[in-house]
C-alpha positions in Angstrom: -86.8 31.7 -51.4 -88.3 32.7 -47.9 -89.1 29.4 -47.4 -85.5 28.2 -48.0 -83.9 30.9 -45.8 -85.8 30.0 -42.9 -85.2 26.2 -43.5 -81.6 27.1 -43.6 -81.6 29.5 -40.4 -83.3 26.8 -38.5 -81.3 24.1 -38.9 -78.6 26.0 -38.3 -79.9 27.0 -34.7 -80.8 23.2 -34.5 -77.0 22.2 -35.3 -75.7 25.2 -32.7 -78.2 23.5 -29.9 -76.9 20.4 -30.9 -73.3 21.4 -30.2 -74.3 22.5 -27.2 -75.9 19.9 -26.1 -72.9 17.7 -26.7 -70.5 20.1 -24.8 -72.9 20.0 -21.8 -74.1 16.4 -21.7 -72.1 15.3 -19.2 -70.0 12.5 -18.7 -67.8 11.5 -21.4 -68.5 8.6 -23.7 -65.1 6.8 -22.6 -65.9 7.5 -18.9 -67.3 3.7 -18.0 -65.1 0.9 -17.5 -62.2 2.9 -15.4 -63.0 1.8 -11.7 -59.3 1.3 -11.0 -58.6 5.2 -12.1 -61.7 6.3 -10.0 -60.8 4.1 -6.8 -57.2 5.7 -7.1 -58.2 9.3 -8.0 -61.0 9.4 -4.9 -58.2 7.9 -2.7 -55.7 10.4 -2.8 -58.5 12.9 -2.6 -59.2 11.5 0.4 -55.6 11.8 1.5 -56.0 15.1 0.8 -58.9 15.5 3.0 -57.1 13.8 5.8 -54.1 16.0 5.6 -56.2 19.0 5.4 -57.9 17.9 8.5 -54.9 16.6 10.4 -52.3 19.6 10.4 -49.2 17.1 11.6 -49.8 13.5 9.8 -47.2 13.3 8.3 -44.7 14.2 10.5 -46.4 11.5 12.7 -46.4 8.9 10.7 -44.2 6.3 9.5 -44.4 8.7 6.0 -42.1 11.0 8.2 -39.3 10.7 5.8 -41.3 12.4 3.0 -40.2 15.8 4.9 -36.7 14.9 5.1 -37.1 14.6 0.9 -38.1 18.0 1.0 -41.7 17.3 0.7 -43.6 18.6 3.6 -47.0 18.3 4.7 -48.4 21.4 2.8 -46.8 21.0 -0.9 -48.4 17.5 -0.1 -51.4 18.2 0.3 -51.5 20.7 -2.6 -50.0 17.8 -4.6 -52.7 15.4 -3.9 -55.4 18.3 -4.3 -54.2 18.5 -7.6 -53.8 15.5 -9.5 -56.9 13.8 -7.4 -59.3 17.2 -9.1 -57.5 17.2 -12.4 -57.5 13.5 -12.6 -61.2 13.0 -11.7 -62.2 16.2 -14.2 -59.9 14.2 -16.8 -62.1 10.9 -16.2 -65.5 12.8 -16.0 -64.7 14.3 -19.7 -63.1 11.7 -21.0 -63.6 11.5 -24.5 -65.6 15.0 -24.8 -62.8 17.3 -23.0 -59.8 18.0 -25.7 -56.3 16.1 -24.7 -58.7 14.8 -21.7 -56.4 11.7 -22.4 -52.9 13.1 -21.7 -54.7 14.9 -18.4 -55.2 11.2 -17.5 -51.8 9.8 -18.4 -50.1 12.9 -16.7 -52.5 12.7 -13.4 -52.2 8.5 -13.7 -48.2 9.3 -13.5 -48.1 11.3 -10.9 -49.8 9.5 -8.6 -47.6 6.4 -9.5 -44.7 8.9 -8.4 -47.2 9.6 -5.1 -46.9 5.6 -4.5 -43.7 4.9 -5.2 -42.6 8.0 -3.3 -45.0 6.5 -0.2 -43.6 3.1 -0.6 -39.8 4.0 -0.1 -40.7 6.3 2.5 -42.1 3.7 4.6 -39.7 0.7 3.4 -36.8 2.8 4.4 -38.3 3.2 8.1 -38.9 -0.6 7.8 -36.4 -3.0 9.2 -36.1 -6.4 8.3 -37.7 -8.0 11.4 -40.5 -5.3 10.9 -41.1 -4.6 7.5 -44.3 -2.7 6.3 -46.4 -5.0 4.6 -47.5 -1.8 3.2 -44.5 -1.0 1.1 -46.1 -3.8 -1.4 -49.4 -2.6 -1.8 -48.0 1.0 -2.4 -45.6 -0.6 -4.7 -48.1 -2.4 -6.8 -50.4 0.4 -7.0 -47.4 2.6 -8.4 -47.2 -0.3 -10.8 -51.3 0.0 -11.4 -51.0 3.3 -12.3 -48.3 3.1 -14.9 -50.9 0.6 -16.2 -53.5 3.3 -16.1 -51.3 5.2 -18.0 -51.0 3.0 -20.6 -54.6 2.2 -21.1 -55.6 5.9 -21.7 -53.2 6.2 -24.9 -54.9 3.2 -26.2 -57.8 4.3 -25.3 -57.0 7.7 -27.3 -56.1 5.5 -30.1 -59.4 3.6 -30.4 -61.0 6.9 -30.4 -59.1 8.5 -32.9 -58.9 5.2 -35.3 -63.0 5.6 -34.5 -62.8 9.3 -35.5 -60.9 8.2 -38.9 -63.6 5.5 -39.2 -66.5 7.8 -39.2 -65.2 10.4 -41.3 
């Protein structure tokens, strides 16, 4: 009887490490294979870094129409502090953190807004002899992003036909 109590209390302190261990281990198990998310999250973290460092680049630059939407240099930068963090947390976790997915589909969304926003800024500062052969690039990588978005609710799929498949 001894003998089975302390069997049992043992693997139960096994199965509460073992919890633990899972919580803290790290990356996520879905965290490889997203070097487009990660190249996009680490570059608007980087434009927040160089907006944090340069007081006036917006007002400028050729983005200088961003303020006259109402969107000035500060609510910018806490913009792009935000969704780079919470998108790069989201794609750390991913697969351990709960609704880790909809952090990235949210995050991956906004920063398609963040390109799109970018593109039309500089496209409507363009002119046709000068266009910004920017205003593509930004373009695509709004359209990227909606693709990111995508790819993380199939991604939550697999994992949760997985979880149905283990069970």
């Amino acid at each position: 009887m001894l003998l089975t109590e302390n069997m049992r209390s043992i693997n139960e302190r096994s199965a509460i490490e073992n919890k633990i261990v899972v919580v803290s281990s790290g990356p996520g198990p879905r965290c490889k294979n997203r070097r487009l998310e990660w190249y996009m999250t680490v570059t608007v973290i980087l434009i927040a870094i160089a907006l944090s460092l340069s007081p006036h680049a917006i007002e400028r630059s050729r983005f200088f129409l961003l303020t006259e939407y109402g969107i000035d240099q500060r609510v910018f930068l806490l913009y792009t502090i935000s969704v780079g963090y919470a998108g790069a947390l989201a794609l750390f976790f991913n697969g351990r953190m709960p609704y880790g997915y909809w952090i990235r589909v949210i995050c991956a969304g906004l920063r398609s807004i963040l390109w799109a926003n970018m593109a039309l800024a500089l496209a409507a500062t363009s002119s046709i002899e000068a266009f910004s052969i920017t205003v593509p690039v930004l373009g695509m990588l709004a359209i990227a992003e909606i693709d990111s978005a995508y790819r993380a609710l199939v991604d939550q799929g697999n994992a949760a036909r997985d979880a149905a498949g283990n069970r």
